[in-house]
KELO-292647 format. One record per residue: residue in three letters; x, y, z of N, C-alpha, C, O, CB in turn. Coordinates in steps of 0.05 Angstrom, whole numbers, padded with zeros to 5 digits, always signed. Atoms other than C-alpha are relative to their C-alpha. Glycine has a CB too. Layout:
ALAXYZXYZXYZXYZXYZ...
This chain:
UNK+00027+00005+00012+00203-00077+00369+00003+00000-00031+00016+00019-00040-00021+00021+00009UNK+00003+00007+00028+00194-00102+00292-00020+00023-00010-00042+00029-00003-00012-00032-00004UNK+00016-00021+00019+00174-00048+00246-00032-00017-00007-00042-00039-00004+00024+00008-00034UNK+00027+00011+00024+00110-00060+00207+00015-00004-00023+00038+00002-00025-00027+00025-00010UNK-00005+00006+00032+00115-00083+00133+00002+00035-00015-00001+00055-00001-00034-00022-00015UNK-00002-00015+00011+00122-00032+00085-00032+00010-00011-00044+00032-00013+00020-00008-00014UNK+00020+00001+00015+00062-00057+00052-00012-00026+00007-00001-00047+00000+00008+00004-00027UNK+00006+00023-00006+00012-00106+00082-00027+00002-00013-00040+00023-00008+00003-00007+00028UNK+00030+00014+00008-00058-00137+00044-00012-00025+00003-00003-00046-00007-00003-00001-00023UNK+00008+00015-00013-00100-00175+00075-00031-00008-00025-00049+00008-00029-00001+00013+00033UNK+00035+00003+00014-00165-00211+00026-00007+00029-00017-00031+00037-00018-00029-00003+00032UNK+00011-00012+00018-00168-00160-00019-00014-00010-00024-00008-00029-00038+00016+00013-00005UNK+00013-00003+00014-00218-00150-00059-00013+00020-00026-00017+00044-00020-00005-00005+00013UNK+00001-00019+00020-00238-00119-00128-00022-00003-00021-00017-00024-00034+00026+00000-00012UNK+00019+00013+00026-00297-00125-00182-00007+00025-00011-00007+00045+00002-00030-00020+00007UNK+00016-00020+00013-00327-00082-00228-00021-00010-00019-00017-00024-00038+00016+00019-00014UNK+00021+00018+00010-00399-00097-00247-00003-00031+00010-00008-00034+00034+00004-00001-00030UNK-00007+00015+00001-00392-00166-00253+00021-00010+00000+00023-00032+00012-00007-00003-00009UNK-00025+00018+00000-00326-00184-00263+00017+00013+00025+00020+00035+00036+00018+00002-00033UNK-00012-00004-00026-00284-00198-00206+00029-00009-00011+00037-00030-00020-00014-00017+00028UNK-00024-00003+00005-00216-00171-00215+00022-00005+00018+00043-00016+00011+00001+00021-00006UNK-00026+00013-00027-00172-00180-00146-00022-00016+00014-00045-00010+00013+00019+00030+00029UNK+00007+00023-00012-00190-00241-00107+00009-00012+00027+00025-00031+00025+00006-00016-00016UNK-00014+00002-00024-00172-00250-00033+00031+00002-00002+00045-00017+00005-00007-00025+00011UNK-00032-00004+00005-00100-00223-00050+00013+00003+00024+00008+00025+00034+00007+00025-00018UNK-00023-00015-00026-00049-00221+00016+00017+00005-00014+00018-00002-00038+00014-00017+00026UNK-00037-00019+00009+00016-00188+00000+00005+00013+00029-00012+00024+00042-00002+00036-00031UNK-00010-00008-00011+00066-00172+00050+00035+00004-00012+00055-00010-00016-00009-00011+00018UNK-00025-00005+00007+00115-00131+00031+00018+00017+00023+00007+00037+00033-00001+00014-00025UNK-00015-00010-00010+00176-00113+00072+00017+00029+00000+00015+00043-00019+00008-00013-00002UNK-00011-00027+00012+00218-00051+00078+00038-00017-00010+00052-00036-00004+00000+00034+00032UNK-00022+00032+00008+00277-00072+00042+00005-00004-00032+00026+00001-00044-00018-00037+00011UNK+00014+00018+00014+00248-00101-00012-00011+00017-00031-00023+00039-00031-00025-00011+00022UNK+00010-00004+00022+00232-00095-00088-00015-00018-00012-00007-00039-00021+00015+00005-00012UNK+00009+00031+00014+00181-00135-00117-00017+00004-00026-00033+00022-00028-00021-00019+00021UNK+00001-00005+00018+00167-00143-00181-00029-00022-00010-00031-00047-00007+00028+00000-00009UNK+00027+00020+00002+00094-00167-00206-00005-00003-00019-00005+00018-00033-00024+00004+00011UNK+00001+00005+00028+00081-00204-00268-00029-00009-00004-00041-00019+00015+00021-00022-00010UNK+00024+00013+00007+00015-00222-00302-00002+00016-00029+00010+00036-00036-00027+00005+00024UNK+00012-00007+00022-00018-00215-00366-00015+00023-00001-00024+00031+00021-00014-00018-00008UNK+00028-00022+00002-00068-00154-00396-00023-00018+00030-00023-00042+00036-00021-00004-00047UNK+00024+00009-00010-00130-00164-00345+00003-00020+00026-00014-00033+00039-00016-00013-00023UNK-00004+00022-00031-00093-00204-00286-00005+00010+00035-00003+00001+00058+00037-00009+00001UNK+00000-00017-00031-00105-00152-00235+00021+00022+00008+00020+00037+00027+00003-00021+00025UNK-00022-00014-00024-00038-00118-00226-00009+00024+00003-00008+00033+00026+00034+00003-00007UNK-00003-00023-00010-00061-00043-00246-00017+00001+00017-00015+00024+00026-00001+00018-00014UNK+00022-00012-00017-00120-00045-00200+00015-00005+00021+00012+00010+00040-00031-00010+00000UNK-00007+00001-00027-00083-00069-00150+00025+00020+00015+00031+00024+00039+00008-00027+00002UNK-00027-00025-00011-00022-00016-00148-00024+00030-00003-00019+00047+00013+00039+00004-00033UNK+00021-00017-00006-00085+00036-00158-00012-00003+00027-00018+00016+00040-00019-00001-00018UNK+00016-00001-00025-00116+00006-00098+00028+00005+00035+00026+00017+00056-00020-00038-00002UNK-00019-00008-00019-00053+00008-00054+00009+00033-00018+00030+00043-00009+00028-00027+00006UNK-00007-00026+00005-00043+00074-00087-00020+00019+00013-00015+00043+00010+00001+00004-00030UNK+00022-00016-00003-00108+00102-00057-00019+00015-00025-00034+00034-00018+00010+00018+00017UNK+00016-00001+00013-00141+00109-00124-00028-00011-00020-00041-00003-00039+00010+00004-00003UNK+00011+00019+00004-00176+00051-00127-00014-00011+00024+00001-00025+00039+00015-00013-00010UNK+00009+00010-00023-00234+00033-00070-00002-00031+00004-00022-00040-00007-00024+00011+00005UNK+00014+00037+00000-00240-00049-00057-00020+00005+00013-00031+00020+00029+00016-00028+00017UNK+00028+00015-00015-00292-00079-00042-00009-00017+00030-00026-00016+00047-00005-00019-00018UNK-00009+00010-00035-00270-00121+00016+00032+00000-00005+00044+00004-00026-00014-00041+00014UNK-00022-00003-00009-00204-00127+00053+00029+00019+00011+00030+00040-00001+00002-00011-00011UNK-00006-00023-00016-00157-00087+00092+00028-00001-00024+00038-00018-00039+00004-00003+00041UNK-00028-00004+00012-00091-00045+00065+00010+00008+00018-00006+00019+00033+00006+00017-00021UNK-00006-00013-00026-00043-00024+00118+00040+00016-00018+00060+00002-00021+00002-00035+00037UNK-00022-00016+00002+00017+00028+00093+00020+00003+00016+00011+00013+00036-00006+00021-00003UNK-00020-00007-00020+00079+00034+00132-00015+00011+00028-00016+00033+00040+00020+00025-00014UNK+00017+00007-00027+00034+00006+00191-00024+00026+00000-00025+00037+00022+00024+00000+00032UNK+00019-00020+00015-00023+00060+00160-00025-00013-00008-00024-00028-00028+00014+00013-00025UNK+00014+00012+00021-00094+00039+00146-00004+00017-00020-00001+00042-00019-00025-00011+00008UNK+00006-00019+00028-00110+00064+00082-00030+00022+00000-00034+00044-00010-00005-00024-00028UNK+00027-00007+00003-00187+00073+00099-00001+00024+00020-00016+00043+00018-00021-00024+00007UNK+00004-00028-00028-00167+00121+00170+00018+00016-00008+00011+00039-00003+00008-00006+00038UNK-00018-00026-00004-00108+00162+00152+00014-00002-00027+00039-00004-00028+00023-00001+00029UNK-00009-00010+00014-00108+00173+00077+00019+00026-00003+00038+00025-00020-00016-00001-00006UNK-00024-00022+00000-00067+00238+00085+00029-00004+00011+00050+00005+00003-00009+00022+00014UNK-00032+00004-00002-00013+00215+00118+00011-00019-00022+00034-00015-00030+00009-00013+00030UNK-00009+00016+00016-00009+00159+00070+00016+00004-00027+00030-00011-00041-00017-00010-00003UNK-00004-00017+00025+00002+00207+00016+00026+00000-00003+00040-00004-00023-00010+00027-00001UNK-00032-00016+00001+00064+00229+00040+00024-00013-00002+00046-00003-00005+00006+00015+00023UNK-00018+00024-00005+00095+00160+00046-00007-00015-00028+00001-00038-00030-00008-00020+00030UNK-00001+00016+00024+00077+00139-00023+00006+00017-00022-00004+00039-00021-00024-00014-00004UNK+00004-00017+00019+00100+00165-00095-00017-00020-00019-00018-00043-00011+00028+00014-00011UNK+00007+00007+00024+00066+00141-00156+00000-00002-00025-00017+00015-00032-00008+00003+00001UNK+00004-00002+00023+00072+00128-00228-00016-00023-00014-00014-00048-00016+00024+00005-00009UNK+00027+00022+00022+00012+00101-00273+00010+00012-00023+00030+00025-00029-00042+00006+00002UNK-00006+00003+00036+00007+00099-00345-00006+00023-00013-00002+00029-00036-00018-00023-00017UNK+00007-00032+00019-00022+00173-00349+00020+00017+00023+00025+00012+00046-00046+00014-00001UNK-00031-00006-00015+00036+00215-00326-00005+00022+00021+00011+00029+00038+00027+00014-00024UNK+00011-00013-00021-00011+00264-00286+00019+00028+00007+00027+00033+00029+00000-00022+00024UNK-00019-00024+00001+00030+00328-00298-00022+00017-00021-00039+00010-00037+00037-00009-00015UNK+00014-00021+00017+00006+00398-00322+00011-00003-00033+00034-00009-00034+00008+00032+00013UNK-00009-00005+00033+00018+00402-00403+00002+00032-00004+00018+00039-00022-00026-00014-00024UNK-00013-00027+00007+00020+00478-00403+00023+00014+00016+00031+00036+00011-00021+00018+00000UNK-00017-00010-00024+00069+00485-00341+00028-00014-00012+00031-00031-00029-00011-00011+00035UNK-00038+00008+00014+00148+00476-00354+00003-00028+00016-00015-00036+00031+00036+00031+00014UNK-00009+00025-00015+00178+00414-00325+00002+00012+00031-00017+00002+00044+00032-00013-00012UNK-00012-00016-00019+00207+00460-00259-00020+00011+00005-00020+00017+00029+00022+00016-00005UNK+00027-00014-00012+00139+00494-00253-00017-00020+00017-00026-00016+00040-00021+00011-00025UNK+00009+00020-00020+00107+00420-00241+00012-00010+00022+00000-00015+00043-00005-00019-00011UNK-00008+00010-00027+00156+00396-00197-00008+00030+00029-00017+00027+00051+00041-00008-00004UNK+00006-00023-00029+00148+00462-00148-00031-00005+00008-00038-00009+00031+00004+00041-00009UNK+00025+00009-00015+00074+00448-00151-00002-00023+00009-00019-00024+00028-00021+00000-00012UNK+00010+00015-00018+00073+00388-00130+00022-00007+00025+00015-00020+00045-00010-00023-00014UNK-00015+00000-00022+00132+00389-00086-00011+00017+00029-00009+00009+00052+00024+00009-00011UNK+00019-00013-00018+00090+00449-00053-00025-00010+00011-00036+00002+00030-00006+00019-00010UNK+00019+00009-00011+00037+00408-00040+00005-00028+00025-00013-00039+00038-00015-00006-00025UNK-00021+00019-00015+00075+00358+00000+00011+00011+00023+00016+00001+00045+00024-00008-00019UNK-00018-00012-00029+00110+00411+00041+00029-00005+00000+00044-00006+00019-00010-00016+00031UNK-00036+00010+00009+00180+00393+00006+00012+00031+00000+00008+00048-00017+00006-00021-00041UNK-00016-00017+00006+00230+00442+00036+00017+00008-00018+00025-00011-00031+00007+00001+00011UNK-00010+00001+00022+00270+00483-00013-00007-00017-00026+00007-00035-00038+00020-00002+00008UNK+00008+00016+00022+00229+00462-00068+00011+00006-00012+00026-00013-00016-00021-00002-00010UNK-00017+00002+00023+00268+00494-00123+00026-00018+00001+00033-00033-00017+00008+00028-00007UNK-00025+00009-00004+00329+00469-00100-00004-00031-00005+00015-00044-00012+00011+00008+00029UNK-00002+00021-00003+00299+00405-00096-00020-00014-00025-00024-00038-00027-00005-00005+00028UNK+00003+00002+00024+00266+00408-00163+00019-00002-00018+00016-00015-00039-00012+00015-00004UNK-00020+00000+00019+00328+00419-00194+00017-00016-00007+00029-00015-00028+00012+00015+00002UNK-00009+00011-00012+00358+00364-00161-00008-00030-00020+00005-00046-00034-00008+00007+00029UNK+00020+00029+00004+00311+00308-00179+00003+00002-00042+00016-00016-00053-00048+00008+00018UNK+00002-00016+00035+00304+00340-00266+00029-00013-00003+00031-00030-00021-00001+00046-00005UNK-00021-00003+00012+00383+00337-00262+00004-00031+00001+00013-00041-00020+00021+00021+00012UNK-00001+00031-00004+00382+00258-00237-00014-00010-00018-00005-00032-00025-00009-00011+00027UNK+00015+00004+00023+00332+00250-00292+00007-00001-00024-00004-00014-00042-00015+00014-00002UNK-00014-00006+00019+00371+00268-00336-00015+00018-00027-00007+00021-00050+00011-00025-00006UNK+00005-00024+00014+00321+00323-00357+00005+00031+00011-00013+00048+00011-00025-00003-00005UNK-00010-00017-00001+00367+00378-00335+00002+00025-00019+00008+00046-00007+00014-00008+00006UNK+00005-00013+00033+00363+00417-00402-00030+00011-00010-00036+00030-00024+00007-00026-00023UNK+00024-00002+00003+00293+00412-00401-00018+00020+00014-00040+00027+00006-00007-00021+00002UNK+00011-00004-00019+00276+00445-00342-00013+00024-00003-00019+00035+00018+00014-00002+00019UNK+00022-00021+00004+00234+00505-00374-00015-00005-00023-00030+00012-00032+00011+00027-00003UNK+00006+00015+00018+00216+00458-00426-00039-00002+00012-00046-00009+00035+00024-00028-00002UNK+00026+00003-00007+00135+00461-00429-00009-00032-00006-00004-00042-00028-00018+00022-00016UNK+00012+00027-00002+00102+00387-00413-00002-00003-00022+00017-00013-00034-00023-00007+00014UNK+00002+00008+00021+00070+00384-00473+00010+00000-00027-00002-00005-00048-00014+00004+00001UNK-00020+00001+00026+00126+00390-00521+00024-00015+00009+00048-00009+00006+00011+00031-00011UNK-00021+00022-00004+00161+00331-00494-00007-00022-00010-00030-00027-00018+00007-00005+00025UNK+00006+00025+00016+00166+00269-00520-00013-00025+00017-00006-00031+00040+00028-00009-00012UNK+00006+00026-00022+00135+00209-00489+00014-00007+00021+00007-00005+00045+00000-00024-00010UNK-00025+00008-00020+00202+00182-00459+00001+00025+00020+00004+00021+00044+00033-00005-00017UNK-00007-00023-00027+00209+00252-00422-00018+00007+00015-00013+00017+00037+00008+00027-00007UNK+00017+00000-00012+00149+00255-00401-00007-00019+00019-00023-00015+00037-00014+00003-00014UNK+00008+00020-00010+00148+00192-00375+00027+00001+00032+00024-00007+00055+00000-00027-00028UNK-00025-00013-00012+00225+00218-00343-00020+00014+00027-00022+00007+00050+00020+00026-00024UNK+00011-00030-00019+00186+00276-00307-00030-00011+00009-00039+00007+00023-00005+00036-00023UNK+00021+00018-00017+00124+00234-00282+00016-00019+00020+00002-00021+00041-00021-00019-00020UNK-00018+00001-00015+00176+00202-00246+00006+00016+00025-00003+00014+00048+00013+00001-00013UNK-00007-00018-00010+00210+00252-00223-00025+00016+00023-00020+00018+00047+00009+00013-00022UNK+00018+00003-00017+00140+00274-00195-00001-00011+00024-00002+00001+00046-00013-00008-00009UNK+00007+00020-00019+00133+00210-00157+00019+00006+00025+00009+00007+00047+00003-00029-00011UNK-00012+00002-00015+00196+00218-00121+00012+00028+00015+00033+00029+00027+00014-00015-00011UNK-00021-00025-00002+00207+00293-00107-00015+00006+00033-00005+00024+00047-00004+00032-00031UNK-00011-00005-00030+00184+00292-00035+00010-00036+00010-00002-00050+00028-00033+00017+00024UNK-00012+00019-00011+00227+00229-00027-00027-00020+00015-00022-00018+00039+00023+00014+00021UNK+00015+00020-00008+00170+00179-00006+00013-00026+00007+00027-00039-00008-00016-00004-00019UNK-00023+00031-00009+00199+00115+00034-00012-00025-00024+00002-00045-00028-00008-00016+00044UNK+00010+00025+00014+00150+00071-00017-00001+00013-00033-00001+00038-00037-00034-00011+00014UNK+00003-00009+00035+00147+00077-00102-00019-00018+00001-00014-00035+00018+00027-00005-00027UNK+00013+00012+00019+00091+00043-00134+00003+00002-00030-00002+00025-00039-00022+00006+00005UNK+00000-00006+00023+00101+00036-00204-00014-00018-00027-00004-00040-00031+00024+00004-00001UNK+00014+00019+00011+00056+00007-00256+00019+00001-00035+00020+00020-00051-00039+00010+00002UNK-00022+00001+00024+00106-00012-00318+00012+00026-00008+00005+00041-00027-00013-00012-00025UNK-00009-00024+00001+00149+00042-00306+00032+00003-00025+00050+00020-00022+00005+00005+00034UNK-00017+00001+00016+00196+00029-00365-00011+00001-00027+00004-00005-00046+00014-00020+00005UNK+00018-00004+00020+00136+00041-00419+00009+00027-00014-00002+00048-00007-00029-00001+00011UNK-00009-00031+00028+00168+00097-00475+00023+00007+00014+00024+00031+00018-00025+00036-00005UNK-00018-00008-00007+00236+00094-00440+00021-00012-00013+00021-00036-00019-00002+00001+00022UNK-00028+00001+00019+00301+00094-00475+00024-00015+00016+00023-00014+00040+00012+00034-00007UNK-00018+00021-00024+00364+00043-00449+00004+00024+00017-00012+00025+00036+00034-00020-00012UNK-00010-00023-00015+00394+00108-00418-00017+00008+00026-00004+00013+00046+00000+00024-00020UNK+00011-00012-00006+00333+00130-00385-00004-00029+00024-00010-00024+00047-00018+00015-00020UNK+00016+00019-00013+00319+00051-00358+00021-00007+00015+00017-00020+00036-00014-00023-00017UNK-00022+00005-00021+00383+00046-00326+00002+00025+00022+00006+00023+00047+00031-00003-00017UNK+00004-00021-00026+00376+00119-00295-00032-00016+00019-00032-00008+00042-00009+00042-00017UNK+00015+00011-00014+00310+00078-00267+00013-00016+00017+00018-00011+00041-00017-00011-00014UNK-00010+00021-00020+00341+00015-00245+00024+00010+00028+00029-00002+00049+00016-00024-00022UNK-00017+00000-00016+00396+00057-00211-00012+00018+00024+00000+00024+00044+00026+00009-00012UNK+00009-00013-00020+00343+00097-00176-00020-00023+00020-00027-00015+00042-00015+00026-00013UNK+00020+00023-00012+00296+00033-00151+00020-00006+00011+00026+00012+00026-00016-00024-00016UNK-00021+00004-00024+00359-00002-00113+00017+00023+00006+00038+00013+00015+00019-00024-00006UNK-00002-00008-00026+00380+00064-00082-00024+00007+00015-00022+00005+00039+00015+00021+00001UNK+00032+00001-00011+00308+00075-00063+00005-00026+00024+00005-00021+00048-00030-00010-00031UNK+00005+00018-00008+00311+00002-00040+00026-00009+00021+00021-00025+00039-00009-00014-00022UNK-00015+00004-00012+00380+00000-00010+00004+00016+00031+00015+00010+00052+00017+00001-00017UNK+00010-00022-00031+00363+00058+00044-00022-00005+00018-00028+00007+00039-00009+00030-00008UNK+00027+00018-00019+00301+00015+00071-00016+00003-00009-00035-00008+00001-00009+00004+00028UNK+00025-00005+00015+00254+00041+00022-00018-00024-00019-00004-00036-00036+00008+00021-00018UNK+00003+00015+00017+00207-00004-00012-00014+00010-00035-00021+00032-00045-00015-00018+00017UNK+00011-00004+00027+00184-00016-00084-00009-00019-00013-00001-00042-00012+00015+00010-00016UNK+00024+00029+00012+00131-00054-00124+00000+00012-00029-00004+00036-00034-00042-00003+00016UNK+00010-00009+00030+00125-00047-00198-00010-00018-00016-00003-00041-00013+00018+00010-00016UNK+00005+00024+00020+00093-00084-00253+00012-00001-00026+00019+00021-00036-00026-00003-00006UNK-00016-00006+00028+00125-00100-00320-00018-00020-00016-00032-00035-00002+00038-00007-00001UNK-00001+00014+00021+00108-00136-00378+00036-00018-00011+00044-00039-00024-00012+00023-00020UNK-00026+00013+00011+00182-00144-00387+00016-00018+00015+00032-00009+00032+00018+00019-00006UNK-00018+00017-00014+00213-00211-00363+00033+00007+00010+00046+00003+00030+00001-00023-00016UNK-00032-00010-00007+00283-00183-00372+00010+00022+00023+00030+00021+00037+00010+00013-00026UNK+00003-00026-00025+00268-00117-00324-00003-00011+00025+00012-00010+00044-00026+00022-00002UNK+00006+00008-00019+00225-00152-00282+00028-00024+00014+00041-00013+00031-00028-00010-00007UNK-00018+00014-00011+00277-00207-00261+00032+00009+00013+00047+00000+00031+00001-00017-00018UNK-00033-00013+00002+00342-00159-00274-00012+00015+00028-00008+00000+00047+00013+00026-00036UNK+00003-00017-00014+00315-00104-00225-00011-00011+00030-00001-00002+00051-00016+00017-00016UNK+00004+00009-00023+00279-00145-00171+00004-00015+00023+00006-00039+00021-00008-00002-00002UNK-00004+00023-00020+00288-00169-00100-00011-00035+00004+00000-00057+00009-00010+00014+00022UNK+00014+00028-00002+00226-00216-00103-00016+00010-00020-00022+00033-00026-00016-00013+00030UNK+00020-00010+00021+00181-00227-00158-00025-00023+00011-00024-00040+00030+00013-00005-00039UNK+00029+00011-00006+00105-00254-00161-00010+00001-00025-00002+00014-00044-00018+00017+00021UNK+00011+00000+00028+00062-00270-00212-00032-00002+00008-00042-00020+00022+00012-00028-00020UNK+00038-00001+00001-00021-00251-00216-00009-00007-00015-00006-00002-00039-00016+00020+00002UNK+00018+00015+00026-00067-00291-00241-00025+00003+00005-00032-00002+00028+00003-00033-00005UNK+00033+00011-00009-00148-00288-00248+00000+00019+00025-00015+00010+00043-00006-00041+00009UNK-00002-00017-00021-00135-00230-00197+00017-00010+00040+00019+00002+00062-00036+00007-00001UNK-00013+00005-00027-00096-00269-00140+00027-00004-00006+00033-00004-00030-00010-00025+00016UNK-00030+00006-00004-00016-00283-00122-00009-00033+00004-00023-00044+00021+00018+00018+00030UNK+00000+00028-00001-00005-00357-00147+00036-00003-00001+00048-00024-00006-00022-00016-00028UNK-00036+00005-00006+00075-00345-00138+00001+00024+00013-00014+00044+00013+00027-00004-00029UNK-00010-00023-00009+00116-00307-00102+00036-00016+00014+00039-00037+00025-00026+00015+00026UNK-00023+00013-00012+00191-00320-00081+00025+00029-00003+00023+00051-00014+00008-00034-00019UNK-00022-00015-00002+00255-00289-00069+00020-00001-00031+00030-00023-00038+00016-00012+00026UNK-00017+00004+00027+00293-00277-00139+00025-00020-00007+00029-00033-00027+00011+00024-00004UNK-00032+00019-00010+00364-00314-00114-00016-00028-00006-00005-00045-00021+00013+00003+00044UNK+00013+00024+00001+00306-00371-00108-00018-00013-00031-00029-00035-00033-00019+00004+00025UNK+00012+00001+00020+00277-00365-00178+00017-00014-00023+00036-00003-00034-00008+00025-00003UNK-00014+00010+00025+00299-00416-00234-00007+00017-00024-00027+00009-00034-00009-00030-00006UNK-00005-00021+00018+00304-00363-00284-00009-00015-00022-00030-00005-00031+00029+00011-00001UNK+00015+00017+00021+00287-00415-00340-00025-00009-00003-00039-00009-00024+00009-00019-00002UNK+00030+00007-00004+00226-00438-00319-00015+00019+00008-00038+00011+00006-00004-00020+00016UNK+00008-00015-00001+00203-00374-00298+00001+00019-00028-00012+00040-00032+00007+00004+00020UNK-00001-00017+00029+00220-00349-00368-00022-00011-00021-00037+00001-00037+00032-00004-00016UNK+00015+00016+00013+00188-00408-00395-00037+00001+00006-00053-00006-00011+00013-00027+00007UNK+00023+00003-00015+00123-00399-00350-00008+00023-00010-00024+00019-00029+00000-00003+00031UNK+00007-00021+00012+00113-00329-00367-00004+00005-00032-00025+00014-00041+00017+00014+00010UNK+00009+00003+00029+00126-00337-00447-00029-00015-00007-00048-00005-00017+00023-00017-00012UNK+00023+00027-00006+00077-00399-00442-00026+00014-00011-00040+00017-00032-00006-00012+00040UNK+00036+00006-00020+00018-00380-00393-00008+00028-00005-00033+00031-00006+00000-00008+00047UNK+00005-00028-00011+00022-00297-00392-00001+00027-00017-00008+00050-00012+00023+00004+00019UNK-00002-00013+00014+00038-00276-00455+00023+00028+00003+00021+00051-00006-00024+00002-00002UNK-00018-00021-00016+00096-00237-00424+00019+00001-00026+00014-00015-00044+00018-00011+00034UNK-00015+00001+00018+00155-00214-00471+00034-00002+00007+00039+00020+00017-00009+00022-00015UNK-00029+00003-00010+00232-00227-00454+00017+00019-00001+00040+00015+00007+00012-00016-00011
């Protein structure tokens, strides 16, 4: 029997007030699979990794999680997804090693220290690890919101431009954690602004426009020029 998708959307839907932000969107994403979503300010992507994140309600259309609806069994969903948005969602008076135990404890992640220490040292904020949140620098902070996302191992990442205040060092400890994430059957979606990330790092990329998927393909299948060219153009994207 064929697994489910990783990540299936069916007609989603999104507005606020008046303006209508996602637009009958399908997406099916595989396990497997990295895909990388491009669009301009205002094209839809963060609402839409909020709304498959469960922080974001639509309006119409179904989400289904590692064969999960989103609307019946938020809690399990939890446990199968990590997250990083643009606010890094960590205590500021707690040490780096204090947040990971809380939220690893909330998860039910055995041997949390052990597995706090674990995740900090792959981060390459090992040094840091009694270091208080708010006397870190953007980039580390942005390190250890991370680190967050992934410390009870979640088979899925969402990540909404997860290379925003990160250093080459820090974007290659990323890229080398998204394909093993992605090489063990796990999936991953992120958005970038950056043509060079987005293309370097992904299985399949897509591009949102006006709140819908008007591309989508396998990377191997992507003329790299004209997708450079399309994005500079139409998207305001940067290389």
């Amino acid at each position: 029997m064929a697994l489910e998708p990783a990540i299936l959307v069916n007609g989603l839907c999104k507005s606020f007030e008046d303006n209508s932000v996602l637009s009958n969107v399908d997406l099916t994403i595989d396990w497997g699979t990295q895909l990388t979503i491009f669009g301009s300010n205002g094209s839809g992507k963060t609402t839409l990794l909020k709304s498959l994140a469960m922080q974001c309600r639509p309006d119409g259309g179904s989400i289904n999680i590692a064969g999960r609806d989103v609307s019946r069994d938020r809690s399990t969903i939890r446990q199968n997804i990590g997250v990083v948005g643009h606010q890094p969602m960590l205590y500021q008076d707690m040490t780096c090693i204090e947040n990971l135990i809380f939220f690893g404890r909330m998860y039910g992640v055995n041997e949390i220290a052990k597995r706090a220490q674990k995740v900090l040292s792959e981060m390459g904020l090992g040094r840091h690890l009694n270091d208080r949140v708010r006397n870190l620098s953007h980039g580390m902070q942005k390190r250890l919101a991370i680190s967050r996302a992934i410390i009870h191992k979640p088979p899925i990442l969402l990540m909404d431009e997860p290379e925003t205040g990160l250093d080459i060092v820090a974007l290659e400890i990323v890229k080398s954690l998204i394909k093993s994430w992605t090489s063990k059957m796990g999936a991953v979606v992120i958005t970038t602004h950056s043509i060079e990330i987005g293309l370097g790092w992904g299985s399949d990329v897509a591009i949102l426009n006006n709140g819908a998927i008007v591309y989508r393909a396998k990377q191997e299948e992507v003329d790299q020029m004209w997708m450079r060219k399309t994005l500079l153009s139409n998207f305001g994207l940067t290389s």
